[in-house]
C-alpha positions as CSV (number, residue, x, y, z in Angstrom):
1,X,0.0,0.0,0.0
2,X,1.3,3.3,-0.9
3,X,2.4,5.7,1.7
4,X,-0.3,8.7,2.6
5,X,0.4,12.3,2.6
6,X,0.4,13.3,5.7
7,X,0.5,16.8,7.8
8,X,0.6,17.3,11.6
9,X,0.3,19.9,14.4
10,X,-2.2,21.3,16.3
11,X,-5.1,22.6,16.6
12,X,-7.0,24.8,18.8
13,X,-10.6,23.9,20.0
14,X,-13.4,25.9,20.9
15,X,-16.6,25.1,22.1
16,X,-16.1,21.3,22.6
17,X,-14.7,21.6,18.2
18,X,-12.5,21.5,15.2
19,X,-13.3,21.2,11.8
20,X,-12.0,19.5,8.3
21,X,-13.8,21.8,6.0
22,X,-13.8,22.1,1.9
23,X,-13.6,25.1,0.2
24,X,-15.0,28.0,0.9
25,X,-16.9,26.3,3.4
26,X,-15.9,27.9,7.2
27,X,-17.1,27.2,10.8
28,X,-19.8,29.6,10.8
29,X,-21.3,27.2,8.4
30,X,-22.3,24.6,10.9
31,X,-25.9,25.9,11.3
32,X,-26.4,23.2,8.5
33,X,-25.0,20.6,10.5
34,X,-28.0,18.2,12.0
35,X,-28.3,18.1,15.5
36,X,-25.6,15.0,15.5
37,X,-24.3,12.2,13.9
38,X,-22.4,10.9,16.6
39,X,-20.5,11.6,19.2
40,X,-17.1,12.1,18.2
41,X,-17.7,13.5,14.6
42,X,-20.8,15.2,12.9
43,X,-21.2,16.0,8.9
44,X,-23.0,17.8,6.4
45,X,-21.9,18.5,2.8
46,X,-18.2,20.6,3.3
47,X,-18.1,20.2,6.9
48,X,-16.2,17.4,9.5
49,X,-17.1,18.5,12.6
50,X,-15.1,16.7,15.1
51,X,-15.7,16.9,18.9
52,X,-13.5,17.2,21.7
53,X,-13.4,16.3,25.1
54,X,-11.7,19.7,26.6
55,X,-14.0,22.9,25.8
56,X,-11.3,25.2,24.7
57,X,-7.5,24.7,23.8
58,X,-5.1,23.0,21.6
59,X,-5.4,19.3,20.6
60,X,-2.7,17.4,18.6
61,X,-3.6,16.3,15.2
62,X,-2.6,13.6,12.3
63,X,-4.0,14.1,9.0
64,X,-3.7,11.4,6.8
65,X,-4.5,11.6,2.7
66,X,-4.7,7.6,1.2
67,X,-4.8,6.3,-2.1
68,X,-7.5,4.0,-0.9
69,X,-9.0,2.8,2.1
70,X,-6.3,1.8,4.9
71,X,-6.7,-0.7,7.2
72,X,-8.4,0.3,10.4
73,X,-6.1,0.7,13.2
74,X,-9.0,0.5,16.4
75,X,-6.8,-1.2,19.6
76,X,-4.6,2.2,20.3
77,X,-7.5,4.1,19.7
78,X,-10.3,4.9,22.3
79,X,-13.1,6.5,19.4
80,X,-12.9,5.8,16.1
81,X,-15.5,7.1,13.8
82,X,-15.9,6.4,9.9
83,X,-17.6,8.7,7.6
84,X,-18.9,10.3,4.0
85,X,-18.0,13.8,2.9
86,X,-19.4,15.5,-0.2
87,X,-16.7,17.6,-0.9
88,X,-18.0,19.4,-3.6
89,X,-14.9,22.0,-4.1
90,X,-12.0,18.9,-3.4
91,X,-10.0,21.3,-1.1
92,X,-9.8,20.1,2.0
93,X,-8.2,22.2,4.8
94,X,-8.3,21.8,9.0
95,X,-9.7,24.5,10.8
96,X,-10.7,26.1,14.5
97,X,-13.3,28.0,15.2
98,X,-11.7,31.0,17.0
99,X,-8.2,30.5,15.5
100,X,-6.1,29.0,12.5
101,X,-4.3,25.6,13.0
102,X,-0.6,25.3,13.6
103,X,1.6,26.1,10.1
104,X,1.9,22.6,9.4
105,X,-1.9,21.8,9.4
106,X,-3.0,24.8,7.1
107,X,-1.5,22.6,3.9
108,X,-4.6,22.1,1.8
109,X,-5.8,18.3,0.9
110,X,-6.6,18.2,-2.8
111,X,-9.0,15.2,-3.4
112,X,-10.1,14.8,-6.6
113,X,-13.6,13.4,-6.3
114,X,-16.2,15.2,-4.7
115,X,-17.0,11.9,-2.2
116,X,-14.1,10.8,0.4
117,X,-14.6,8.4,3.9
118,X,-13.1,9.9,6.5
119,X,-12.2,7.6,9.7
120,X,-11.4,10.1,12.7
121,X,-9.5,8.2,15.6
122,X,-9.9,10.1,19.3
123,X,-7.5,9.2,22.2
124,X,-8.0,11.6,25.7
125,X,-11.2,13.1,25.5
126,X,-12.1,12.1,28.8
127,X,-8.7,13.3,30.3
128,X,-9.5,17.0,30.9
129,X,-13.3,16.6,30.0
130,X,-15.4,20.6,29.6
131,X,-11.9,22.4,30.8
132,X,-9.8,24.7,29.4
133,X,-5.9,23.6,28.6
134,X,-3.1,24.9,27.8
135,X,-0.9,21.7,26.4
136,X,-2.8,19.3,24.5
137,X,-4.1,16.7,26.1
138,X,-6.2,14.8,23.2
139,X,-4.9,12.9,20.3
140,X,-6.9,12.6,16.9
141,X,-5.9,11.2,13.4
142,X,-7.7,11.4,10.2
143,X,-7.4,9.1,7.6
144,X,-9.2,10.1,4.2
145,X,-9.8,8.8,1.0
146,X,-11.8,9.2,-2.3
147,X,-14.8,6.8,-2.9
148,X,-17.9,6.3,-5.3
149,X,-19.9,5.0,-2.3
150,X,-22.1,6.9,0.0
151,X,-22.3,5.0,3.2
152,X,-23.4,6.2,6.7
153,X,-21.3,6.9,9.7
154,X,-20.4,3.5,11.8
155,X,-18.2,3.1,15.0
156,X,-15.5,1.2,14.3
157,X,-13.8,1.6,18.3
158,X,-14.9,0.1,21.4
159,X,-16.6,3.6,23.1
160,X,-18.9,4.2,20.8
C-alpha cells in the first residue's frame, strides 16, 4: 500500500470543536449541521465537525491523505468514527473555530472526487473533560480517501 500524505500539528478547540472543511466552506457554516451524527464526529456537505473532550485549547492532530482505504487501526484508539464527505470543491483544509491551526496543518488536501470516507481516531477526550488547557491533552488522526460510495457513519472503536 502506498504511503499517505500526511500533515501534523495542532489545533486549537473551541466550544467542545474543530473542523476539516472544503472550500469555501468555514465554521460559521455549521448551522447546516444536523443536530448530530455521533458523538465524536458530525457532517454535512463541506463540513467534519469533530468533537473534543476539553472545551477550549489545543489538541494534537494527524491528518492522513490515502490512495484507498487503509486498514483500520481501532486497539490504540479509544473512538474511532468512519464517515462520508461530499466535498463538492476537493480542497480540503483543517480549521478552528476562533483561531487557525498550527503552520503545518494549514496545507490544503486536494481530493479529486467530490465523495471521500473519512475515519477520525480520538484518544483523551475524557482526560481533561469541559476544561480549558493549555498543552494538548487529546490525540486525533484522520485518515481520508476518495470513494464512489455513500455510506453512513459507523463506529469502528470500542466507546462508541
Amino acid at each position: 500500500m502506498t504511503e499517505p500524505l500526511t500533515i501534523s500539528g495542532t489545533v486549537e478547540a473551541s466550544y467542545h470543536q474543530f473542523f476539516l472543511l472544503d472550500g469555501e466552506t468555514y465554521p460559521e457554516d455549521v448551522e447546516s449541521l444536523p443536530s448530530q451524527d455521533h458523538s465524536l464526529v458530525t457532517t454535512a456537505s463541506g463540513i467534519v465537525l469533530i468533537n473534543t473532550g476539553i472545551h477550549t485549547g489545543p489538541v494534537r492532530l494527524v491528518v492522513e491523505h490515502w490512495q484507498s482505504a487503509p486498514p483500520p487501526v481501532t486497539h490504540t484508539w479509544e473512538d474511532v468514527v468512519e464517515t462520508s464527505l461530499h466535498a463538492p470543491q476537493g480542497d480540503l483544509r483543517v480549521a478552528g473555530l476562533m483561531r487557525e491551526p498550527s503552520r503545518e496543518l494549514r496545507t490544503p488536501i486536494r481530493i479529486e472526487s467530490t465523495l471521500c470516507r473519512v475515519r477520525v481516531h480520538a484518544s483523551g477526550r475524557d482526560t481533561a473533560f469541559d476544561l480549558a488547557v493549555s498543552d494538548a491533552v487529546e490525540d486525533y488522526l484522520l485518515q481520508l480517501w476518495e470513494t464512489d460510495i455513500d455510506e453512513p457513519a459507523v463506529a469502528l472503536g470500542s466507546d462508541q
